[in-house]
Backbone bond lengths (Angstrom), bond angles and torsions (degrees), N, CA, C in turn:
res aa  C-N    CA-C-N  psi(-1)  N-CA   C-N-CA  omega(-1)  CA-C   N-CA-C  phi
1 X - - - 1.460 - - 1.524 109.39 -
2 X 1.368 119.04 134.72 1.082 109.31 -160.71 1.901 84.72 -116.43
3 X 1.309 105.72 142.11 1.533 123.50 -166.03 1.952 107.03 -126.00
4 X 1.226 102.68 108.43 1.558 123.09 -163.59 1.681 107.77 -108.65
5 X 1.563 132.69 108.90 0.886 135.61 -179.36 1.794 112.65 -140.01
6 X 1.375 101.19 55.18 1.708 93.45 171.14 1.466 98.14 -149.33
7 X 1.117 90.38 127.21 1.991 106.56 179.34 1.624 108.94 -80.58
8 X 1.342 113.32 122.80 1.242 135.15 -159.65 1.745 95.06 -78.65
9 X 1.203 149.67 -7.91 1.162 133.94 -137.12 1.710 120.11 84.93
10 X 1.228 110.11 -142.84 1.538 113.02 -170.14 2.024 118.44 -83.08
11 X 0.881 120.05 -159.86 1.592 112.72 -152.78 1.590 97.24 -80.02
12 X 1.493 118.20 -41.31 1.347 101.69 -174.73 1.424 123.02 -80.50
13 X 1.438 122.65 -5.24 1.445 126.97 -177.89 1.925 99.13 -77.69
14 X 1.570 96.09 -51.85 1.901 113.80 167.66 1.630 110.61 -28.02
15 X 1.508 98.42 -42.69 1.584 107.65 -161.18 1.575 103.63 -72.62
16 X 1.100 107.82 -32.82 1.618 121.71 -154.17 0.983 110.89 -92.62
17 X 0.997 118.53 -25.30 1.937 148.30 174.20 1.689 108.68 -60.67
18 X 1.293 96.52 -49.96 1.264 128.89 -162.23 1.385 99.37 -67.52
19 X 1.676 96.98 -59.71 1.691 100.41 -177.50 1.195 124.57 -72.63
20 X 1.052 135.50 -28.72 1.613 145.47 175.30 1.603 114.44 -52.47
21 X 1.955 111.48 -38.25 1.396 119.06 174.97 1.322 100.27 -67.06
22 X 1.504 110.72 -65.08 1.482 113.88 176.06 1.732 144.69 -27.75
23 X 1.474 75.87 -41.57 2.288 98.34 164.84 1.561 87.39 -65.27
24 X 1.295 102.03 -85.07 1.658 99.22 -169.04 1.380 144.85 -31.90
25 X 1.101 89.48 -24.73 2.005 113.60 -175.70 1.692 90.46 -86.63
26 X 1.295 129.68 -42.14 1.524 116.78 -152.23 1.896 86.85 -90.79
27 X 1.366 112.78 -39.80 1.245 97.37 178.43 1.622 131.51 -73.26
28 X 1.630 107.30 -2.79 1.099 121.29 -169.42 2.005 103.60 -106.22
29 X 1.400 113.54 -20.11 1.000 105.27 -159.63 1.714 126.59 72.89
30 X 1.287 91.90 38.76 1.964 109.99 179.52 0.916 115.55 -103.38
31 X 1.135 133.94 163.46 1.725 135.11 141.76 1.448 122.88 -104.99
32 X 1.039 108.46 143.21 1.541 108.09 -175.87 1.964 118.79 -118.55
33 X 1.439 95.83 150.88 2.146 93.92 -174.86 1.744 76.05 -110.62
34 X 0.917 103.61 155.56 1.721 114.99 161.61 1.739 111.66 -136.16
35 X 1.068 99.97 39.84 1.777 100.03 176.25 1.509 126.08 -18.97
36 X 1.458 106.85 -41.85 1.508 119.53 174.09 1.323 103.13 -56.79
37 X 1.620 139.47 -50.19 1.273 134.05 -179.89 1.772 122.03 -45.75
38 X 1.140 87.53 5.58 2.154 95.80 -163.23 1.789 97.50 -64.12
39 X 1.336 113.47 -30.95 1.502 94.77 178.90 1.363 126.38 -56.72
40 X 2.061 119.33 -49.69 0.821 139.83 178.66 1.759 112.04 -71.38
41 X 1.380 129.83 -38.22 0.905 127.80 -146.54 1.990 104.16 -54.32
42 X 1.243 128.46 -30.28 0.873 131.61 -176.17 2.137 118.14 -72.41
43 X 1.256 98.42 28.97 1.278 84.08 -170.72 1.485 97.53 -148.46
44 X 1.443 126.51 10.31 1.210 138.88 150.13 1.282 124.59 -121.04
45 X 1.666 111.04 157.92 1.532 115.90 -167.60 1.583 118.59 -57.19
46 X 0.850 116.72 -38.33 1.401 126.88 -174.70 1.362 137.12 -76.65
47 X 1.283 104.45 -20.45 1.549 124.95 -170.05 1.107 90.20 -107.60
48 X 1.968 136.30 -59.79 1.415 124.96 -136.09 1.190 129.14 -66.20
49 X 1.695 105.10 1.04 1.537 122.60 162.60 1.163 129.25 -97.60
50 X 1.673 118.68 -5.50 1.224 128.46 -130.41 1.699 86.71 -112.64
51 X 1.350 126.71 110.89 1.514 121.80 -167.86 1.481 94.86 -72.89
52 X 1.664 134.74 -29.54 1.401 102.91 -172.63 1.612 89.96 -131.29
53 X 1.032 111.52 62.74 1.592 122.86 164.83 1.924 106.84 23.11
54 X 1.934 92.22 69.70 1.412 87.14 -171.95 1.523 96.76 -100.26
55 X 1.266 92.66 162.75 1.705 105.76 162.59 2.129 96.83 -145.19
56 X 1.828 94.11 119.91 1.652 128.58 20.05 1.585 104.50 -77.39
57 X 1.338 105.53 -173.80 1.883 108.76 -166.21 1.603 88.73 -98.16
58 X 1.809 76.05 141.62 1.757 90.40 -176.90 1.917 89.36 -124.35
59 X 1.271 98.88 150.34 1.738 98.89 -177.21 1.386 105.57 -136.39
60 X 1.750 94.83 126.59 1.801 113.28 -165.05 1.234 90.07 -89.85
61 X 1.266 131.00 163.15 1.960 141.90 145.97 1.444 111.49 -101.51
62 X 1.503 111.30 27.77 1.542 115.79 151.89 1.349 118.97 -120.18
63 X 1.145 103.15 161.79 1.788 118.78 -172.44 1.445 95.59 -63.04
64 X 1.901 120.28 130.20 1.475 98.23 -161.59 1.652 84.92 -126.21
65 X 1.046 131.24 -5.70 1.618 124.85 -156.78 2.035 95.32 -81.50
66 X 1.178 135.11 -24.75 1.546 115.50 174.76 1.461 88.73 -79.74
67 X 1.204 122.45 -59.31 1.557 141.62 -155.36 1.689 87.98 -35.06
68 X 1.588 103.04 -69.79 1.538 92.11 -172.68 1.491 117.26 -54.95
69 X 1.015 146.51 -25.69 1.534 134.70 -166.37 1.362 91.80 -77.31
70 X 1.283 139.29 -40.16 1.682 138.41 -159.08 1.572 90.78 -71.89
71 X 1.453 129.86 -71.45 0.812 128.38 169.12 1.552 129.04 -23.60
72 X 1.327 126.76 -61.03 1.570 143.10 151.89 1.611 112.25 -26.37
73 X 1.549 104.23 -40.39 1.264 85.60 -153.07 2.018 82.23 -100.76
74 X 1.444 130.78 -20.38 1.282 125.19 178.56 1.430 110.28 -63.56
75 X 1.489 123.87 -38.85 1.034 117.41 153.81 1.642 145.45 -64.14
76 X 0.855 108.81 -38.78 1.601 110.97 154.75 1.682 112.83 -35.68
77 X 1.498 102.48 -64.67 1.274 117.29 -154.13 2.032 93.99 -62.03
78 X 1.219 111.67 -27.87 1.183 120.13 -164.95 1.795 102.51 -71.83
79 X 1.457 97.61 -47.87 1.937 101.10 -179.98 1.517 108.22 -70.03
80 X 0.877 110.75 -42.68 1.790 114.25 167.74 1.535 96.93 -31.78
81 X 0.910 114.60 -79.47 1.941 145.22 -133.60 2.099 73.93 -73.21
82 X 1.391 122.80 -43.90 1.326 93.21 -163.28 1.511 113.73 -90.28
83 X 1.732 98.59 -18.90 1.617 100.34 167.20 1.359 120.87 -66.46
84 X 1.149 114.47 -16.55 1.800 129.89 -173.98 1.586 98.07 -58.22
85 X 1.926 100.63 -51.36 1.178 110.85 -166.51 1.566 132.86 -118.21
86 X 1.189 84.34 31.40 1.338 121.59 165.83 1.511 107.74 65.64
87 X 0.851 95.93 14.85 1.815 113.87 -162.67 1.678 93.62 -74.08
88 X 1.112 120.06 65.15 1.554 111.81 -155.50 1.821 97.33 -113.50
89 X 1.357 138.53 -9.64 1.310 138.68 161.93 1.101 110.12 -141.62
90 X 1.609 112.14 153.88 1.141 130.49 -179.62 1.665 98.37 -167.70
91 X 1.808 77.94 168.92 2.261 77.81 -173.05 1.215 94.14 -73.85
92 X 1.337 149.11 7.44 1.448 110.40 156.46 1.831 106.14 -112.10
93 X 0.720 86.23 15.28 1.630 75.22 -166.08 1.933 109.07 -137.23
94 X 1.480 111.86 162.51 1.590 117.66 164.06 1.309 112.71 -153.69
95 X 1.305 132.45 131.44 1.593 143.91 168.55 1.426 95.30 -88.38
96 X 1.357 110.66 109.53 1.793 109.45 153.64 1.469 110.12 -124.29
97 X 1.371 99.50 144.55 1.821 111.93 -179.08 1.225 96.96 -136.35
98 X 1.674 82.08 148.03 1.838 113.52 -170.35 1.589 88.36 -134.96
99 X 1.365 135.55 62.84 1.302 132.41 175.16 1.696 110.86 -129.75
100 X 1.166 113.06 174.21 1.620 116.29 -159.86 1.972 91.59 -84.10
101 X 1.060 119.05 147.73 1.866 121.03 37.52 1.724 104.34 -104.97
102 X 1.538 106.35 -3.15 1.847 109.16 162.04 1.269 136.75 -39.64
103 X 1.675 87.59 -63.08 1.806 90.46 -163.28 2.046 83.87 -98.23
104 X 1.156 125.37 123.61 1.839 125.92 169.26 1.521 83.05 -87.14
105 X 1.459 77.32 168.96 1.645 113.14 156.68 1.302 119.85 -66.74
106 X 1.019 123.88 51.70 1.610 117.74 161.00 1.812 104.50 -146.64
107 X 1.804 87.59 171.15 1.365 99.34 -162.20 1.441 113.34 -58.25
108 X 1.467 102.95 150.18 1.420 101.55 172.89 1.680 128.24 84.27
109 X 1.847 91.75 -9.99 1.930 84.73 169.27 1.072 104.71 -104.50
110 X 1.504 131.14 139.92 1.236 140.05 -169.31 1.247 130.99 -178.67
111 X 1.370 132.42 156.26 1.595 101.14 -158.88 1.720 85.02 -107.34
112 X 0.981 117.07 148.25 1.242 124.74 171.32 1.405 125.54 -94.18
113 X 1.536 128.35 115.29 1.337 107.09 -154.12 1.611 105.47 -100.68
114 X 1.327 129.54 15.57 1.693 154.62 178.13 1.518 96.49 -92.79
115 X 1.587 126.08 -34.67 1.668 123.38 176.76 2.484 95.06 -48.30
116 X 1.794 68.39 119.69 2.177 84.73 165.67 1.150 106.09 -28.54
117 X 1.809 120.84 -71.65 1.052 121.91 -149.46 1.295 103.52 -55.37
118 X 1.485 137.03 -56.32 1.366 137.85 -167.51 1.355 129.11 -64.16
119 X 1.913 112.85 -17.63 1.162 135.42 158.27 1.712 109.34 -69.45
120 X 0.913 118.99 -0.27 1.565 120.14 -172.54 1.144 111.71 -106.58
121 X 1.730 121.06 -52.90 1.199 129.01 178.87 2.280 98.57 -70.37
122 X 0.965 100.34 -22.25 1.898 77.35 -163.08 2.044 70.37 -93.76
123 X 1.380 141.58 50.31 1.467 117.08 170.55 2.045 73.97 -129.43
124 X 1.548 120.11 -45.15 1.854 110.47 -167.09 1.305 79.14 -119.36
125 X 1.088 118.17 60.67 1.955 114.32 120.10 1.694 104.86 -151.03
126 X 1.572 82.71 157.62 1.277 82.37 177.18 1.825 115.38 -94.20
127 X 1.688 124.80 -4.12 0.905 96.84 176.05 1.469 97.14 -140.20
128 X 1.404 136.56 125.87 1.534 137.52 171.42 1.328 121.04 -103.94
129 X 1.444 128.93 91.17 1.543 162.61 173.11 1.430 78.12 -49.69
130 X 1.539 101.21 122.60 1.956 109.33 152.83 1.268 112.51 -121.49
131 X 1.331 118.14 150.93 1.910 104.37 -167.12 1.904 84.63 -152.50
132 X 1.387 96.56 109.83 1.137 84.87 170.32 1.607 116.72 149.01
133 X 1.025 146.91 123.14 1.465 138.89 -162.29 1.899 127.05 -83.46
134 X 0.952 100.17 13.95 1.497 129.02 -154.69 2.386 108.76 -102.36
135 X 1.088 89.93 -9.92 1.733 97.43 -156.67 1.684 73.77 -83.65
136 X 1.797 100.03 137.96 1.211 111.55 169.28 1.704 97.75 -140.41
137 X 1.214 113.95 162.20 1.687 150.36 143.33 1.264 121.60 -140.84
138 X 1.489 97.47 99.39 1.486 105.33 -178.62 1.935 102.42 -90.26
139 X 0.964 98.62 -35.20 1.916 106.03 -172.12 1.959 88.25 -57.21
140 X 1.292 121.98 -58.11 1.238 113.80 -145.79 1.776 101.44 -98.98
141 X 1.050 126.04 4.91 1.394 151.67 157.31 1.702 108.29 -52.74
142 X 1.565 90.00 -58.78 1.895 102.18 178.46 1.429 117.80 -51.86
143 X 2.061 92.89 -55.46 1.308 104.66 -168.84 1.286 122.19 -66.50
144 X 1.643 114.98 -40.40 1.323 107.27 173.72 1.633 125.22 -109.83
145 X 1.488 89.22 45.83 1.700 88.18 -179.89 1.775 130.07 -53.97
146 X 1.208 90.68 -32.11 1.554 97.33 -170.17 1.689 100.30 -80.66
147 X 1.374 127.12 -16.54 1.320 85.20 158.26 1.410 138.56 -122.36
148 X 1.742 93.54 26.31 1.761 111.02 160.00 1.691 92.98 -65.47
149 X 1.450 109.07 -39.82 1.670 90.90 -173.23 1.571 111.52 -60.93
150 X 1.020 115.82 -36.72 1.646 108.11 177.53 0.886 145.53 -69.40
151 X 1.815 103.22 -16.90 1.475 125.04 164.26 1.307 109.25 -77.76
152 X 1.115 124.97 -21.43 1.653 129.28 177.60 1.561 113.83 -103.72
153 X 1.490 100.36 50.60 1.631 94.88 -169.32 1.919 84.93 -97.61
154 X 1.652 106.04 133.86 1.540 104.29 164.18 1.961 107.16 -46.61
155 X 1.697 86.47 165.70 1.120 98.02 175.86 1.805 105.81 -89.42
156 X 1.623 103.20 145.63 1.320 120.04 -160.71 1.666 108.23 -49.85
157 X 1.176 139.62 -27.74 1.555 138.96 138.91 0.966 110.60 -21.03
158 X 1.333 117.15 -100.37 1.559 118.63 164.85 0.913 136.74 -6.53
159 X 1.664 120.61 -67.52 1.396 120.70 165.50 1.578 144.13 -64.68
160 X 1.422 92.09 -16.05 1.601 96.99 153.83 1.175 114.57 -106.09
161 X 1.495 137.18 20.06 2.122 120.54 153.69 1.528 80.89 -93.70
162 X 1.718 141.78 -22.19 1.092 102.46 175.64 1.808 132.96 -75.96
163 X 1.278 102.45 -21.97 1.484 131.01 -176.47 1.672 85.21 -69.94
164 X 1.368 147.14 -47.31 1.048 124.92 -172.92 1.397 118.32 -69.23
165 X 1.158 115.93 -44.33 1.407 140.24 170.58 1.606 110.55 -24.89
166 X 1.698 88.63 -75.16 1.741 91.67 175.72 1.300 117.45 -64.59
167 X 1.358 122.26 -44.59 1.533 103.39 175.86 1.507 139.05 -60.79
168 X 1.752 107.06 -14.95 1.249 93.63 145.99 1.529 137.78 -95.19
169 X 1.281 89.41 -6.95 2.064 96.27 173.83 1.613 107.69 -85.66
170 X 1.796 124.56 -0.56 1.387 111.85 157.10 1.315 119.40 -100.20
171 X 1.564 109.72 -5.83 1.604 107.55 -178.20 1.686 114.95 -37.48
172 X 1.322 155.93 137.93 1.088 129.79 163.35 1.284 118.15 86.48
173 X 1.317 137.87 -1.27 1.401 118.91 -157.95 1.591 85.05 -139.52
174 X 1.402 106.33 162.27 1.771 125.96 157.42 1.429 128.52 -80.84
175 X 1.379 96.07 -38.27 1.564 115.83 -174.99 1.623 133.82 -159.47
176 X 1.144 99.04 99.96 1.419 119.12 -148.76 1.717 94.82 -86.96
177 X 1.563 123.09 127.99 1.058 125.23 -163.52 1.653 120.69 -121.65
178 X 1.197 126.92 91.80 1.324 121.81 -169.27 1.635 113.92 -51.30
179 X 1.055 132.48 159.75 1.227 138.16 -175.78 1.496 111.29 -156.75
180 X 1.381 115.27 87.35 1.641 117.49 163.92 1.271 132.47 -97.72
181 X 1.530 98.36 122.79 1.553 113.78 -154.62 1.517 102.42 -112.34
182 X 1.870 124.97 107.66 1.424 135.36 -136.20 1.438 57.37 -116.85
183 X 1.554 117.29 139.82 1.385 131.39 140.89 1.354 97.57 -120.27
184 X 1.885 111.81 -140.80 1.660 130.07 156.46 1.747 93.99 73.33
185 X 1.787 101.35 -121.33 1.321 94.84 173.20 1.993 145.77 -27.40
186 X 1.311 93.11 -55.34 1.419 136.57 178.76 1.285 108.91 -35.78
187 X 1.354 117.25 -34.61 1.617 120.67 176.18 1.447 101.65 -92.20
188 X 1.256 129.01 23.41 1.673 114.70 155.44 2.200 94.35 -136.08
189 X 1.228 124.37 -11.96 1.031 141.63 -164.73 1.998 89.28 -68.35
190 X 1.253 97.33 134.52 2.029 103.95 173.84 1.582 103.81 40.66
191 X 1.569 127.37 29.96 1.543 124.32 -179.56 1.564 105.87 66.99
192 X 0.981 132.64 28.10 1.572 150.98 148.36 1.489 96.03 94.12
193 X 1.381 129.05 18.36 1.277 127.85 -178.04 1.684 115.01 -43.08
194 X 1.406 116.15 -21.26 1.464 119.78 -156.27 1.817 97.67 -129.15
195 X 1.019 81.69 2.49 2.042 88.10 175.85 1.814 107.18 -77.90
196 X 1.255 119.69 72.37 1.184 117.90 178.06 1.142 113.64 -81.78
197 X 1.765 131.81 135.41 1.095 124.58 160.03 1.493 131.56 -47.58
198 X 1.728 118.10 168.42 1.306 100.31 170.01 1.993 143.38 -68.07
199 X 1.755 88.13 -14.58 1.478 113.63 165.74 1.271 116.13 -49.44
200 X 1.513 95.17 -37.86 1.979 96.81 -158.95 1.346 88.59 -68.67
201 X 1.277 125.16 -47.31 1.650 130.25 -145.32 1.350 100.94 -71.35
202 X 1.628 102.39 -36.30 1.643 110.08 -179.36 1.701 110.89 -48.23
203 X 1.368 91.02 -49.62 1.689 108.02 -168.07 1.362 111.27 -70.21
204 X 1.392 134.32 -25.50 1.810 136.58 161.82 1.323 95.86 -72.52
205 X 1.196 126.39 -27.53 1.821 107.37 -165.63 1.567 94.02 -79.49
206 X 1.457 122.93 -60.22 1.460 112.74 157.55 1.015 142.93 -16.47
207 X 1.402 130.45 -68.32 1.143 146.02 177.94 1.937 100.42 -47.03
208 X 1.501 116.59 -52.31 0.977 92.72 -171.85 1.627 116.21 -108.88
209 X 1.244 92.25 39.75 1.426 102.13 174.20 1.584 87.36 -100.06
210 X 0.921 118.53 -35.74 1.579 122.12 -174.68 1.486 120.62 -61.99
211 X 1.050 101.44 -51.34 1.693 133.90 -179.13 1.976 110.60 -61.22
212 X 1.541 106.72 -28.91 1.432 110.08 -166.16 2.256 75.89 -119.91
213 X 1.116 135.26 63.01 1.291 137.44 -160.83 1.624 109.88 -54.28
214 X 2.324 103.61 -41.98 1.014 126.60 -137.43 1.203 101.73 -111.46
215 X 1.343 113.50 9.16 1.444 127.00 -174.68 1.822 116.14 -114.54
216 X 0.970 121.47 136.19 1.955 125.83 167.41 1.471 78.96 -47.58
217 X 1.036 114.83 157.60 1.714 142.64 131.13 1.385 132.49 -155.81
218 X 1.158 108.18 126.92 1.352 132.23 -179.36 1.774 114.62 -86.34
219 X 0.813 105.69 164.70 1.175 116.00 174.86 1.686 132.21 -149.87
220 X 1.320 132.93 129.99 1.630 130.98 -152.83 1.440 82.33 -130.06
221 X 1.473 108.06 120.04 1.806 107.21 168.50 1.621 99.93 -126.61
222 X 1.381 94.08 120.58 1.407 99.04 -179.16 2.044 97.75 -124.55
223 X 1.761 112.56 144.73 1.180 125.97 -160.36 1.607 101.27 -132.17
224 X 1.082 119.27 -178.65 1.222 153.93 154.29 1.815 122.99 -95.44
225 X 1.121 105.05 0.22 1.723 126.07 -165.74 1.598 93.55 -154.10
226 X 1.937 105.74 141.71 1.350 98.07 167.24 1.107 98.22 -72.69
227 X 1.471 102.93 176.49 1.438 113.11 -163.32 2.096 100.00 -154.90
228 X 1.560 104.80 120.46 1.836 104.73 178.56 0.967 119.71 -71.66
229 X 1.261 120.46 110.39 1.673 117.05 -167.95 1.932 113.39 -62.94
230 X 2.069 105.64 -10.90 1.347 83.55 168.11 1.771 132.82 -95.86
231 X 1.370 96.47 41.99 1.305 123.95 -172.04 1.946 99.28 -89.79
232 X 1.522 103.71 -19.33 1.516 84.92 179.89 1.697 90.53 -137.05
233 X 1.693 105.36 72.23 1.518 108.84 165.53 1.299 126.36 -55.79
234 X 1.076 123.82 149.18 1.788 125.40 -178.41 1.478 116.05 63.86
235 X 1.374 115.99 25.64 1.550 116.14 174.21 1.917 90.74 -139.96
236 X 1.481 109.90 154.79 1.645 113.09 179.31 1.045 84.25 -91.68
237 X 1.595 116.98 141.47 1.647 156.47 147.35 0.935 147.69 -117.62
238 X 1.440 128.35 107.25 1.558 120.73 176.15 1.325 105.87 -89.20
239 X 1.332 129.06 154.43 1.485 128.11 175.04 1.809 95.88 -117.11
240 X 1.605 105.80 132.56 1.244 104.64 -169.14 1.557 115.56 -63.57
241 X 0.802 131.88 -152.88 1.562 130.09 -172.38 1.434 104.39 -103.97
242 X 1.778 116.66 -38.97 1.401 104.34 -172.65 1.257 124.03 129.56
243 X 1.323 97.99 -40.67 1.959 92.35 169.00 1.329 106.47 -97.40
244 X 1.525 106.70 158.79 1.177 130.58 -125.42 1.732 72.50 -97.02
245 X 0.760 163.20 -45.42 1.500 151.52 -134.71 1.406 97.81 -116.00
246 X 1.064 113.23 -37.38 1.850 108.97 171.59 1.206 131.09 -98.63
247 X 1.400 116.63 -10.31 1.730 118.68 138.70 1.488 106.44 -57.38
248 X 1.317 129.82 -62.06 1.051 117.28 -174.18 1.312 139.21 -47.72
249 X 1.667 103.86 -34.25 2.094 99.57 179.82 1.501 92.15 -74.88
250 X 1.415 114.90 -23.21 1.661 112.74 -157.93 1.722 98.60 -65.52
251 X 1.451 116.26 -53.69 1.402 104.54 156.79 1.544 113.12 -49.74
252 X 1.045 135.77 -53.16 2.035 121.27 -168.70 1.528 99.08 -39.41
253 X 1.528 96.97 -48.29 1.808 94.77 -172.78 1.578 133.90 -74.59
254 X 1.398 100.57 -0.25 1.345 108.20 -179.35 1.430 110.71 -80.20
255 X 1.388 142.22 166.07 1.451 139.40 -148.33 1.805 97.90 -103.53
256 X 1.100 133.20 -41.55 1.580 136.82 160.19 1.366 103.26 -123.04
257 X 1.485 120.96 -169.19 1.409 140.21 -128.23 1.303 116.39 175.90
258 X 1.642 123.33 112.00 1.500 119.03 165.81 1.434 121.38 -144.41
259 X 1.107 124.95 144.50 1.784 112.91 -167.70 1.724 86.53 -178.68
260 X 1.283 109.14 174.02 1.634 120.38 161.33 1.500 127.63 -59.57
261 X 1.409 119.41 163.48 1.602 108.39 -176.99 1.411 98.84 -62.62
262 X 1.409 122.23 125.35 1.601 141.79 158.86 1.421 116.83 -149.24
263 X 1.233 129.59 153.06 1.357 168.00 -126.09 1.556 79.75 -127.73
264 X 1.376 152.64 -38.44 1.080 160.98 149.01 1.340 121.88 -12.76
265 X 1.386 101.49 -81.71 1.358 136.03 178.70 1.180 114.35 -67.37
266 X 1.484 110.52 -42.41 1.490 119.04 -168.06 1.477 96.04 -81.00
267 X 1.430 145.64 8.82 1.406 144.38 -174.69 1.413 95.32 -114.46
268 X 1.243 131.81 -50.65 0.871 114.91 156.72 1.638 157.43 -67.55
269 X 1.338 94.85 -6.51 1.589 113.19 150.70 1.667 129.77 -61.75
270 X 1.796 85.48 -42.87 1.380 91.50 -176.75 1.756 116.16 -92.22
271 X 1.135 102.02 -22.83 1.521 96.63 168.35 1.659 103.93 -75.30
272 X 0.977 129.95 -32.22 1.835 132.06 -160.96 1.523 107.40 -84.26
273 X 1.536 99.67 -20.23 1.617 108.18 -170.86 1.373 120.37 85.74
274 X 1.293 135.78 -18.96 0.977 167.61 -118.59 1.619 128.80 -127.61
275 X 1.317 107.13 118.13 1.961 120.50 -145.88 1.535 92.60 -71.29
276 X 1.589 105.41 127.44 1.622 112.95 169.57 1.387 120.49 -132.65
277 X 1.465 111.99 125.75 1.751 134.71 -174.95 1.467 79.10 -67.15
278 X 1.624 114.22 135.84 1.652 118.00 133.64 1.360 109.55 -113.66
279 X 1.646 96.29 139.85 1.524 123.27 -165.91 1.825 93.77 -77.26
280 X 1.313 114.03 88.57 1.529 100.31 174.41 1.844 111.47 -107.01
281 X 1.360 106.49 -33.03 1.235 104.54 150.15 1.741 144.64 -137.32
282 X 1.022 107.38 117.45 1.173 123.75 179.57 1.679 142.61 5.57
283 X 1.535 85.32 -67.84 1.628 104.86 157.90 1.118 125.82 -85.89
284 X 1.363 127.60 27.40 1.562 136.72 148.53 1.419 107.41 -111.53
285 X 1.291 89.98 121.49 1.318 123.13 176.69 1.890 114.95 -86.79
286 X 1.734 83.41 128.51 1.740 110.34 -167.32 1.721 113.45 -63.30
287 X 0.905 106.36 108.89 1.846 111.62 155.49 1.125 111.49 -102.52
288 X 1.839 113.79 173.80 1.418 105.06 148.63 1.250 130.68 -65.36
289 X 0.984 139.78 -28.01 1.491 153.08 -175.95 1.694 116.48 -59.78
290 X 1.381 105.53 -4.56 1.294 116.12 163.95 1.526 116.69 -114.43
291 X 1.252 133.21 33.06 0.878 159.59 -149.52 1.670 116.11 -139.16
292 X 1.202 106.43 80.12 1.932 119.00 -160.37 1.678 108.49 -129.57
293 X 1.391 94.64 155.24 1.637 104.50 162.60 1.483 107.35 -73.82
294 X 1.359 131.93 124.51 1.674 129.27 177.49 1.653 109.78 -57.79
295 X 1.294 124.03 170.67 1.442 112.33 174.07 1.535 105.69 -81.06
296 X 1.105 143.83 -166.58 1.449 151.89 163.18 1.703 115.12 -61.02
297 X 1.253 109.17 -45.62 1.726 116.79 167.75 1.185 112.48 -63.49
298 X 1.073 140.05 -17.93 1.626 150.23 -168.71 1.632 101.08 -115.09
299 X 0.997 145.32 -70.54 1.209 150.66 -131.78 1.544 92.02 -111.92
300 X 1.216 144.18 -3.60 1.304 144.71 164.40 1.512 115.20 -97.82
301 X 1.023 116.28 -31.82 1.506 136.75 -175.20 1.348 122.79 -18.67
302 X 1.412 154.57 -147.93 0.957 129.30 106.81 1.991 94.83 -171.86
């Protein structure tokens, strides 16, 4: 059983985290706890019963959303306490970390969770502690994508204010265009490189409103910040509603996709299926034709 307790940052890094154990576990024949998931777990089908956010899904008949954070945080406190003391194997057990100052930010460091050795320890122990934001499966990510998508299906609430959503932001239109607009963090995030104002965003939605001339287009801008929808006059706009999980499928469902490099966006590409421009620089100007499925190293990332 493989036992997961380190919070990646914000919901789409969580997501990705999530899925990478998940490839691995189904291709490995594992099970996985993701304790760190306890924030989110309440807002998809699968988990919001699930007291320790297992996959495969296990379903409690107790109220699990405080339960899980106590839990989250007893466990944490527990891998700490054995890394402290080095207490890091035993025949039932293994602590492995894939966290900095080891694995940096750059390409190619990563813990691989297909490496023998690590297939050995989660086959003679019974319990493998991961601490650390770094665990990837990109090979088994590909293979079993479709049914990380199913394990991550919103909860049925959700999915119908999002189903309403889109059906009125496709009434009328050809091509309905997601637009995620990362503020908040983002202005201290990579030295604010990706902190675009709302002008800029105005000016890509333009451009390729311009560029597609002969076509309806709509447009869905969903943020992290409210946001005045008469900030993008003379173009159609819905402004998403706001929560973070139902802006988001509402982008999966939109037909393309454009915003800054995020873990955000990029979840919703990959759950939606669906080709997404990242705005990395400025003075290139948006068509469709920049508008792609990412490869698996890119679009899994997080």
């Amino acid at each position: 059983m493989l036992i997961f307790s380190h919070k990646c940052g914000q919901l789409g890094n969580n997501l990705f985290a999530f899925a990478h154990l998940i490839a691995n576990a189904k291709a490995n024949d594992h099970s996985v706890i993701n304790l760190a998931f306890e924030e989110y777990a309440q807002y998809f089908e699968n988990t919001k019963q699930s007291l320790f956010c297992c996959y495969p899904q296990t379903i409690t008949n107790i109220p699990a959303n405080r339960l899980r954070f106590f839990l989250f945080i007893i466990n944490k406190a527990v891998v700490k306490l054995m890394r402290a003391s080095s207490f890091t194997k035993s025949f039932l057990h293994e602590v492995v970390v894939a966290d900095l100052p080891e694995y940096q930010f750059h390409e190619g460091r990563y813990f691989d969770l297909n490496k023998p050795s690590f297939q050995k320890t989660t086959v003679t122990k019974k319990f493998t502690f991961l601490f650390g934001r770094f665990f990837r499966d990109y090979l088994n990510m590909e293979e079993y994508q479709e049914s990380i998508r199913e394990f991550f299906r919103p909860t049925k609430q959700i999915q119908e204010k999002v189903n309403h959503f889109l059906s009125l932001a496709k009434h009328d239109t050809e091509c309905l265009v997601g637009v995620h607009i990362r503020r908040g963090d983002y202005e201290e995030f990579a030295g604010g490189k990706f902190f675009y104002s709302l002008n800029d965003y105005y000016r890509k939605m333009q451009e390729l409103h311009v560029s597609e001339d002969k076509k309806k287009i709509s447009f869905v801008v969903c943020s992290n910040e409210p946001i005045d929808p008469s900030v993008f006059q003379g173009l159609r706009v819905f402004i998403g509603p706001g929560h973070l999980v139902e802006d988001l499928y509402i982008l999966a469902g939109c037909d393309i996709l454009m915003g800054p490099p995020s873990t955000y966006s990029r979840w919703a590409s990959f759950y939606g299926k669906k080709p997404l421009a990242q705005i990395i620089h400025l003075e290139e100007s948006v068509s469709t034709k920049q508008f792609v499925i990412l490869p698996p190293e890119q679009l899994f990332d997080f």
